[in-house]
N, CA, C and O atoms as CSV, one atom per row, in Angstrom:
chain,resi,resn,atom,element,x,y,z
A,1,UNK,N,N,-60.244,-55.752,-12.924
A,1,UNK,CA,C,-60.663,-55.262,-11.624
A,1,UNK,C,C,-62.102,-54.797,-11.725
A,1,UNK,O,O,-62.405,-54.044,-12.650
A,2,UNK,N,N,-63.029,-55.194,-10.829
A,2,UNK,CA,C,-64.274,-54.623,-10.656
A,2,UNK,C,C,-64.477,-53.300,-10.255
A,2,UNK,O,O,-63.719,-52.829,-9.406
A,3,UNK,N,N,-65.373,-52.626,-10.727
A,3,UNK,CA,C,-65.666,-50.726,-10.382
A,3,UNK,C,C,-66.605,-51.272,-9.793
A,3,UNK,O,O,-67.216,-52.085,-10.487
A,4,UNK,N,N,-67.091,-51.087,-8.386
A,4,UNK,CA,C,-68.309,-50.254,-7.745
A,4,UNK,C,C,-68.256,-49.223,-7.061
A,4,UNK,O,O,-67.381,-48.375,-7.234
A,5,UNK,N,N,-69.269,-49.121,-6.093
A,5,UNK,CA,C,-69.812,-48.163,-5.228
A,5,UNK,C,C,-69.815,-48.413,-4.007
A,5,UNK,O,O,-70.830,-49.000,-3.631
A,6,UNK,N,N,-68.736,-48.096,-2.902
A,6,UNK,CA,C,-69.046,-47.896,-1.589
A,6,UNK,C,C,-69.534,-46.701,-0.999
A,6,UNK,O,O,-68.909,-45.665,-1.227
A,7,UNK,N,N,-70.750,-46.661,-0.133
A,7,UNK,CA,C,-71.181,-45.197,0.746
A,7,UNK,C,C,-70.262,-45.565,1.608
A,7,UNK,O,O,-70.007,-46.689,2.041
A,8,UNK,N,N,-69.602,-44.168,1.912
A,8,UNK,CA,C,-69.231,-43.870,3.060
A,8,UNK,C,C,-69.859,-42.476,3.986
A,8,UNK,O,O,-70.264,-41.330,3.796
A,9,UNK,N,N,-69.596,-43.568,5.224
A,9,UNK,CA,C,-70.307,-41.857,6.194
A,9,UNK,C,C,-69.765,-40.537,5.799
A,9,UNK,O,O,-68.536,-40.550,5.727
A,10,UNK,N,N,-70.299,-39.443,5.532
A,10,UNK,CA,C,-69.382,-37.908,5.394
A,10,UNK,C,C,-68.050,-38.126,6.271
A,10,UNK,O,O,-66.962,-38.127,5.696
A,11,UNK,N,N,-68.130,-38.301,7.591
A,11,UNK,CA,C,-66.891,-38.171,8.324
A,11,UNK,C,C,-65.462,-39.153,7.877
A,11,UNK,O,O,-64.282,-39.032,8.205
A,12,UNK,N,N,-65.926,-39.815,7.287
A,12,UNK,CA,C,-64.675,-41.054,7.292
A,12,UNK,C,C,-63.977,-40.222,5.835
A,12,UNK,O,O,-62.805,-39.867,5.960
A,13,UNK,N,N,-64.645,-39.932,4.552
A,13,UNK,CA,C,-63.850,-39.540,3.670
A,13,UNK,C,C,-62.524,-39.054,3.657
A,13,UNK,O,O,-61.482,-39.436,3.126
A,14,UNK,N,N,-62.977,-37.710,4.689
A,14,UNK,CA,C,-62.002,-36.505,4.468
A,14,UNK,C,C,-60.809,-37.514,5.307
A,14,UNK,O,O,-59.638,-37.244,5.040
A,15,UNK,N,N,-61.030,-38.526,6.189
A,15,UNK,CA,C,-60.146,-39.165,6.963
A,15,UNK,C,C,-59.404,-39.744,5.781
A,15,UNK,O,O,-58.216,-39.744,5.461
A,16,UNK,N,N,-60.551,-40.259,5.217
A,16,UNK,CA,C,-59.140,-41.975,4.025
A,16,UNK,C,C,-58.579,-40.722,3.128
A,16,UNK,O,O,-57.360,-40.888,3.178
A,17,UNK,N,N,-58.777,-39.795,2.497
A,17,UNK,CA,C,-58.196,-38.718,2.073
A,17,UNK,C,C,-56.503,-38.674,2.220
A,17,UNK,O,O,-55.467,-38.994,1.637
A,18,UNK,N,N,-57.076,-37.970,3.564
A,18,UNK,CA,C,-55.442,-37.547,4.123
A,18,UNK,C,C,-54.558,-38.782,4.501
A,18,UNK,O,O,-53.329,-38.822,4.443
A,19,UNK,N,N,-55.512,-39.914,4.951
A,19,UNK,CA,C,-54.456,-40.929,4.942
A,19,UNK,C,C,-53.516,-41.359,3.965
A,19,UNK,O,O,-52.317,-41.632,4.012
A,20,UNK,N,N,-54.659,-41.343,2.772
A,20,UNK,CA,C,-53.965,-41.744,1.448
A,20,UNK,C,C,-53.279,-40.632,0.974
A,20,UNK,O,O,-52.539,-41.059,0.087
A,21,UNK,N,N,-53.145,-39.542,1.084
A,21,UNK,CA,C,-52.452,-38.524,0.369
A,21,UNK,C,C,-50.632,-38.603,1.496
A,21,UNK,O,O,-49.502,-38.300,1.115
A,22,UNK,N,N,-51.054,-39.082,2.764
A,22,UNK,CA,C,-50.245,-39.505,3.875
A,22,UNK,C,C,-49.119,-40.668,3.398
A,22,UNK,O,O,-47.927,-40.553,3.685
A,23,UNK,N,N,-49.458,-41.375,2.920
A,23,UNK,CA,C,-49.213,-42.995,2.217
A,23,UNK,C,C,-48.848,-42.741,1.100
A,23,UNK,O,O,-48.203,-43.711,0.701
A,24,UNK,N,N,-48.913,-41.666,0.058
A,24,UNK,CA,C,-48.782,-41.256,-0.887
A,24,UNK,C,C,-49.077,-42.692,-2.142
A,24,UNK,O,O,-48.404,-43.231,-3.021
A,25,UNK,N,N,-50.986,-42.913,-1.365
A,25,UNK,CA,C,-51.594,-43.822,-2.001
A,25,UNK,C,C,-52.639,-43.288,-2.793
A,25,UNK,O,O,-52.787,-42.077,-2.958
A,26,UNK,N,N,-53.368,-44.161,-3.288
A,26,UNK,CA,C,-54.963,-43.637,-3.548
A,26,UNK,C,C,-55.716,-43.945,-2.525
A,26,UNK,O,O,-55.243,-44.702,-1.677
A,27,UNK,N,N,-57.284,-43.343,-2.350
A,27,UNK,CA,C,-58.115,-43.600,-1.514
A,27,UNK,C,C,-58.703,-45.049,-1.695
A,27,UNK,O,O,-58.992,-45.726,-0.708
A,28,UNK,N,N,-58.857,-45.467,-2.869
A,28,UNK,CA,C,-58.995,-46.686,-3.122
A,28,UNK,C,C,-58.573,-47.365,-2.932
A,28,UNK,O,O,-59.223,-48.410,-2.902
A,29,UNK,N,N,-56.989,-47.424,-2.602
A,29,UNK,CA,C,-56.095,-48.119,-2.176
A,29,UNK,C,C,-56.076,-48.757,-1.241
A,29,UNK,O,O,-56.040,-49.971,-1.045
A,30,UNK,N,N,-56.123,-47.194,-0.114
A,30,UNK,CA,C,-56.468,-47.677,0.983
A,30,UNK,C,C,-57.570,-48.578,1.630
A,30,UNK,O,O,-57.597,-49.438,2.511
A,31,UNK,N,N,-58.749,-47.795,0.519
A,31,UNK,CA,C,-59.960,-48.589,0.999
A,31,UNK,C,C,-59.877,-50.421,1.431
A,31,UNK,O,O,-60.006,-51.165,2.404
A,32,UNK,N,N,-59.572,-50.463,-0.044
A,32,UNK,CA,C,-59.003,-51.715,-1.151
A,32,UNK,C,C,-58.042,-52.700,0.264
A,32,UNK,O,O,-58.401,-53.841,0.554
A,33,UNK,N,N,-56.959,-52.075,0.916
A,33,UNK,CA,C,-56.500,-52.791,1.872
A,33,UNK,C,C,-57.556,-53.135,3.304
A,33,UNK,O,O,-57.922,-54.067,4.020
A,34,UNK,N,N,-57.674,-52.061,3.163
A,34,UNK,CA,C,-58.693,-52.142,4.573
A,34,UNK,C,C,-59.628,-53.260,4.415
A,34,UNK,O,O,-59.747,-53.952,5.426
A,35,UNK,N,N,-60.303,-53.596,3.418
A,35,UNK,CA,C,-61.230,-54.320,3.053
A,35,UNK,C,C,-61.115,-55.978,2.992
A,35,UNK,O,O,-61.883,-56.940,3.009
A,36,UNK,N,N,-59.328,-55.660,2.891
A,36,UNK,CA,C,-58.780,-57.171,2.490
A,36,UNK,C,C,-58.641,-57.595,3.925
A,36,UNK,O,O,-59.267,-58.530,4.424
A,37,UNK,N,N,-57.661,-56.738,4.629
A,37,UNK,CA,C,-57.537,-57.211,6.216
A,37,UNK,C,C,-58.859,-57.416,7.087
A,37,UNK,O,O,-58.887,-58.087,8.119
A,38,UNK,N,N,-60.056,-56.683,6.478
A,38,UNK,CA,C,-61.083,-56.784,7.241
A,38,UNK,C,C,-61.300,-58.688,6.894
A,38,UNK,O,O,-61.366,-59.659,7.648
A,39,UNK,N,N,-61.335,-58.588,5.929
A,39,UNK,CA,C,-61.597,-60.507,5.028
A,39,UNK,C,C,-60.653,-61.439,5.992
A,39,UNK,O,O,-60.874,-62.376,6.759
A,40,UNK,N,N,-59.846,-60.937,5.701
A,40,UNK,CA,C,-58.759,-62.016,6.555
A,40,UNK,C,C,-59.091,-62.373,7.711
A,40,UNK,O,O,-59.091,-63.557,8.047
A,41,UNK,N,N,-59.459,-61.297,8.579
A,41,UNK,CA,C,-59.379,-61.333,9.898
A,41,UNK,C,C,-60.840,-61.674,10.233
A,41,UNK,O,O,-61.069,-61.957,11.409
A,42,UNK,N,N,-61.964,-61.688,9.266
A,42,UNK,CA,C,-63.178,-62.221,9.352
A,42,UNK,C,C,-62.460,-64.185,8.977
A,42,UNK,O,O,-62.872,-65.249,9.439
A,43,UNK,N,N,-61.739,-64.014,8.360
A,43,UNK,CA,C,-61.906,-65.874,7.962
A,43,UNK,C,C,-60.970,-66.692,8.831
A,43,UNK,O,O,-60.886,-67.920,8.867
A,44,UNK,N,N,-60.161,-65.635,9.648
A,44,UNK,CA,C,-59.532,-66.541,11.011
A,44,UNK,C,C,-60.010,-66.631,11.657
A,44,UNK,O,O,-60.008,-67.675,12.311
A,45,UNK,N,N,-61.011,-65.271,12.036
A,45,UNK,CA,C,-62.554,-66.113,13.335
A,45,UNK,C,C,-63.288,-67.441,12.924
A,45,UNK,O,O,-63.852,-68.151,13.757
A,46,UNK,N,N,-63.250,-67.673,11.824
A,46,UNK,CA,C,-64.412,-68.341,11.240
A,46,UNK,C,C,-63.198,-69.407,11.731
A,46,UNK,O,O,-63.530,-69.914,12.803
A,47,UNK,N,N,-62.453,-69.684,11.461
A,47,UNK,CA,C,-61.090,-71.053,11.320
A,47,UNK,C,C,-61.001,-71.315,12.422
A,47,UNK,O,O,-60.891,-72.519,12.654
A,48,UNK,N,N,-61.002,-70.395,13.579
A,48,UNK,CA,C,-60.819,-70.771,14.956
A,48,UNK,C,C,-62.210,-70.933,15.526
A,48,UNK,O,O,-62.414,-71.207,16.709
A,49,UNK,N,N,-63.069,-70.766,14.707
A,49,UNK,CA,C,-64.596,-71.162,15.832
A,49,UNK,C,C,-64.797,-72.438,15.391
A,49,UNK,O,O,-65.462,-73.256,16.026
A,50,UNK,N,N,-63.951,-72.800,13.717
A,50,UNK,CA,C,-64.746,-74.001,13.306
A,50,UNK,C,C,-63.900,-75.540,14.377
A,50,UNK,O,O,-64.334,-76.598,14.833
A,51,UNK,N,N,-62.458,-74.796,14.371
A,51,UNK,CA,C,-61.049,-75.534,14.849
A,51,UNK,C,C,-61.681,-75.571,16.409
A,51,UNK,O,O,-61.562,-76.704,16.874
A,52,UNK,N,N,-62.402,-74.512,17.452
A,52,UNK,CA,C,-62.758,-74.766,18.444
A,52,UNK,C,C,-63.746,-76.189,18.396
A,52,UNK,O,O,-63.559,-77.093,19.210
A,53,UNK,N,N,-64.704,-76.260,17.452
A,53,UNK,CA,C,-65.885,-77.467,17.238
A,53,UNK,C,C,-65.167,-78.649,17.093
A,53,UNK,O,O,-65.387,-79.652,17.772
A,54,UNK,N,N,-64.168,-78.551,16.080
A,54,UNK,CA,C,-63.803,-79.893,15.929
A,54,UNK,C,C,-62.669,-80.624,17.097
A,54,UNK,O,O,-62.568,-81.806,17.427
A,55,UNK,N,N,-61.889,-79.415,17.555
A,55,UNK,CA,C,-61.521,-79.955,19.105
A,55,UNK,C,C,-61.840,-80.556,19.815
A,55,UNK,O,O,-61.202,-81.574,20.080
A,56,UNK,N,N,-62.975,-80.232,20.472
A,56,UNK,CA,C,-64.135,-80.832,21.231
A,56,UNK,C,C,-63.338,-80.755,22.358
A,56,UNK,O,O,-62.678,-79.717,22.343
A,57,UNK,N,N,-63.142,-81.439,23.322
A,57,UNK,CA,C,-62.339,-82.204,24.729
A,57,UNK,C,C,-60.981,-82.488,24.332
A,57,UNK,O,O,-60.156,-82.428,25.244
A,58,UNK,N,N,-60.604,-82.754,23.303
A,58,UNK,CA,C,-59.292,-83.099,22.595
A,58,UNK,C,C,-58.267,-82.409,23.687
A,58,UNK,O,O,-58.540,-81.355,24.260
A,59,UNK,N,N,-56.859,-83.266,23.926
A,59,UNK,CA,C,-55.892,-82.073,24.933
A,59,UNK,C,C,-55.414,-81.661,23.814
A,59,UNK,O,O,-56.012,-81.687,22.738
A,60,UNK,N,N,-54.370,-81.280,23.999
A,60,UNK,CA,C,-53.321,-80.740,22.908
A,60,UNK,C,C,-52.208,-81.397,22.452
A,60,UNK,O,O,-51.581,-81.177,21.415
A,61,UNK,N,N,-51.943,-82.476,23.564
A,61,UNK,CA,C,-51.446,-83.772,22.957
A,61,UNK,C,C,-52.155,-85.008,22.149
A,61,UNK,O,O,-51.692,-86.101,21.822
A,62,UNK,N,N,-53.579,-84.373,21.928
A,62,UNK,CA,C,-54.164,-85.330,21.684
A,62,UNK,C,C,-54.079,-84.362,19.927
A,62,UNK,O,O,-53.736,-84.738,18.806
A,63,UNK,N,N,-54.545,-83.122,20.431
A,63,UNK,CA,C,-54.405,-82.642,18.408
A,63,UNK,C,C,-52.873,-82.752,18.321
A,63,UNK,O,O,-52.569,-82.286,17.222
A,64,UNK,N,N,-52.174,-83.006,18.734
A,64,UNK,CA,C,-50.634,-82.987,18.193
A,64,UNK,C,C,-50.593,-84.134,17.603
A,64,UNK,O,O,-49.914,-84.229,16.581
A,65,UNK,N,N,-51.302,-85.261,18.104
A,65,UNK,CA,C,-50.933,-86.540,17.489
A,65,UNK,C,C,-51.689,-86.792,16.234
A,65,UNK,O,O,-51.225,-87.459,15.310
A,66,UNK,N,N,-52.950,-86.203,16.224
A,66,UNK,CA,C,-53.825,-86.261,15.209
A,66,UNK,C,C,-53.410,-85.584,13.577
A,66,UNK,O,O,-53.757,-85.925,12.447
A,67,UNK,N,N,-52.260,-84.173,14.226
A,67,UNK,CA,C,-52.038,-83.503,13.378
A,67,UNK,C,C,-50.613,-83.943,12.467
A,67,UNK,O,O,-50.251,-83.570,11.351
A,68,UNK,N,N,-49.992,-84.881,13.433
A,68,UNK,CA,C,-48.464,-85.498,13.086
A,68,UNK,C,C,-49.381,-86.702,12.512
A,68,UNK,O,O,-48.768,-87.256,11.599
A,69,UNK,N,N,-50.384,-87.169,12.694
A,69,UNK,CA,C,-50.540,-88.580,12.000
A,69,UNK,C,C,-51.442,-88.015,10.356
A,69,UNK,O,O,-51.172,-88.626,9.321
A,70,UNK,N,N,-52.229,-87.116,10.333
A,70,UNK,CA,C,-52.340,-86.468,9.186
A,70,UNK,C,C,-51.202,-85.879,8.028
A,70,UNK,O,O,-51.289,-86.164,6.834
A,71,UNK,N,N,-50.186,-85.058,8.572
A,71,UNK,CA,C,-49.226,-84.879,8.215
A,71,UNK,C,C,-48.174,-86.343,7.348
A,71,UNK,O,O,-47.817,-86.437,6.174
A,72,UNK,N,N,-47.948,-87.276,8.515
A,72,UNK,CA,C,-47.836,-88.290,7.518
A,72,UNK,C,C,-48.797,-89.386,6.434
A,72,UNK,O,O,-48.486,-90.247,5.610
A,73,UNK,N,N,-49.672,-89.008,6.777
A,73,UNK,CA,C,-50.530,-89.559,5.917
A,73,UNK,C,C,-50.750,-88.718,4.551
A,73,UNK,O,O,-51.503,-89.127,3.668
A,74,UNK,N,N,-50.165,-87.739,4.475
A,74,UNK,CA,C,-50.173,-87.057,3.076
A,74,UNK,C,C,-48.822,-87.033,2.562
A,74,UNK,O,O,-48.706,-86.723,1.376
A,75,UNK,N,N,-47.606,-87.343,3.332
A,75,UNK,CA,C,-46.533,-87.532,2.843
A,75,UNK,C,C,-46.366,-88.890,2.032
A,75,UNK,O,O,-45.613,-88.965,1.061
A,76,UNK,N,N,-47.055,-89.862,2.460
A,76,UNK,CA,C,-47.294,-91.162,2.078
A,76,UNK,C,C,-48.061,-91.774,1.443
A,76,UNK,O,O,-47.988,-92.947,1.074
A,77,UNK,N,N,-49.366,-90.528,1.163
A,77,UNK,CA,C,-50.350,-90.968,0.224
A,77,UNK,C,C,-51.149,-91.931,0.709
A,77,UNK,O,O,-51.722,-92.758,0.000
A,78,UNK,N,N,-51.221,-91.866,1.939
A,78,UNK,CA,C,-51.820,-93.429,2.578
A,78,UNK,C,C,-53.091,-92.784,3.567
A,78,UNK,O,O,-53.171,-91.575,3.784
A,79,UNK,N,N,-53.788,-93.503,3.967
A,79,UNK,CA,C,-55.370,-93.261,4.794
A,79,UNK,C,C,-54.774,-94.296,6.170
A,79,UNK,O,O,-54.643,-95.520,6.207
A,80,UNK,N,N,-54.448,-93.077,7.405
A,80,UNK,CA,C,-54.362,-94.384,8.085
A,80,UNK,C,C,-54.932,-94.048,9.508
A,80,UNK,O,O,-54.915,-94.883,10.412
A,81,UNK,N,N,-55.334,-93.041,9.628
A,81,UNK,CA,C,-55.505,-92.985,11.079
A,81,UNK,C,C,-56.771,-92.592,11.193
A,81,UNK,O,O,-57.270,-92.434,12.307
């Protein structure tokens, strides 16, 4: 596991504190989660802005078919659509 250094504002400490003493976690812990859900939820924006581009005009019957003809094309090992 990596050691660094996060600043935090004075006000937030005494908060992750009691949370974590709340949770009967560490502050790090908490941090440590917070940090992960922040990631996550940064890389599903990113998935849905990239998934908006490649949509384009597409209906939704149109990615359904694209996504069922991909789908078998990896079941089959084959390049077909």
């Amino acid at each position: 596991m990596a050691i660094g250094n996060i600043k935090l504002p004075d006000e937030l400490l005494p908060r992750l504190e009691e949370l974590a003493r709340a949770e009967n976690k560490t502050a790090d812990e908490i941090a440590t989660e917070a940090v992960q859900q922040h990631l996550i939820r940064r890389f599903w924006q990113q998935t849905q802005r990239e998934a908006v581009k490649r949509r384009g005009s597409m209906t939704d019957e149109q990615v359904d078919e694209v996504v069922n003809c991909a789908i078998q094309e990896v079941r089959k090992g084959t390049r077909s659509c």
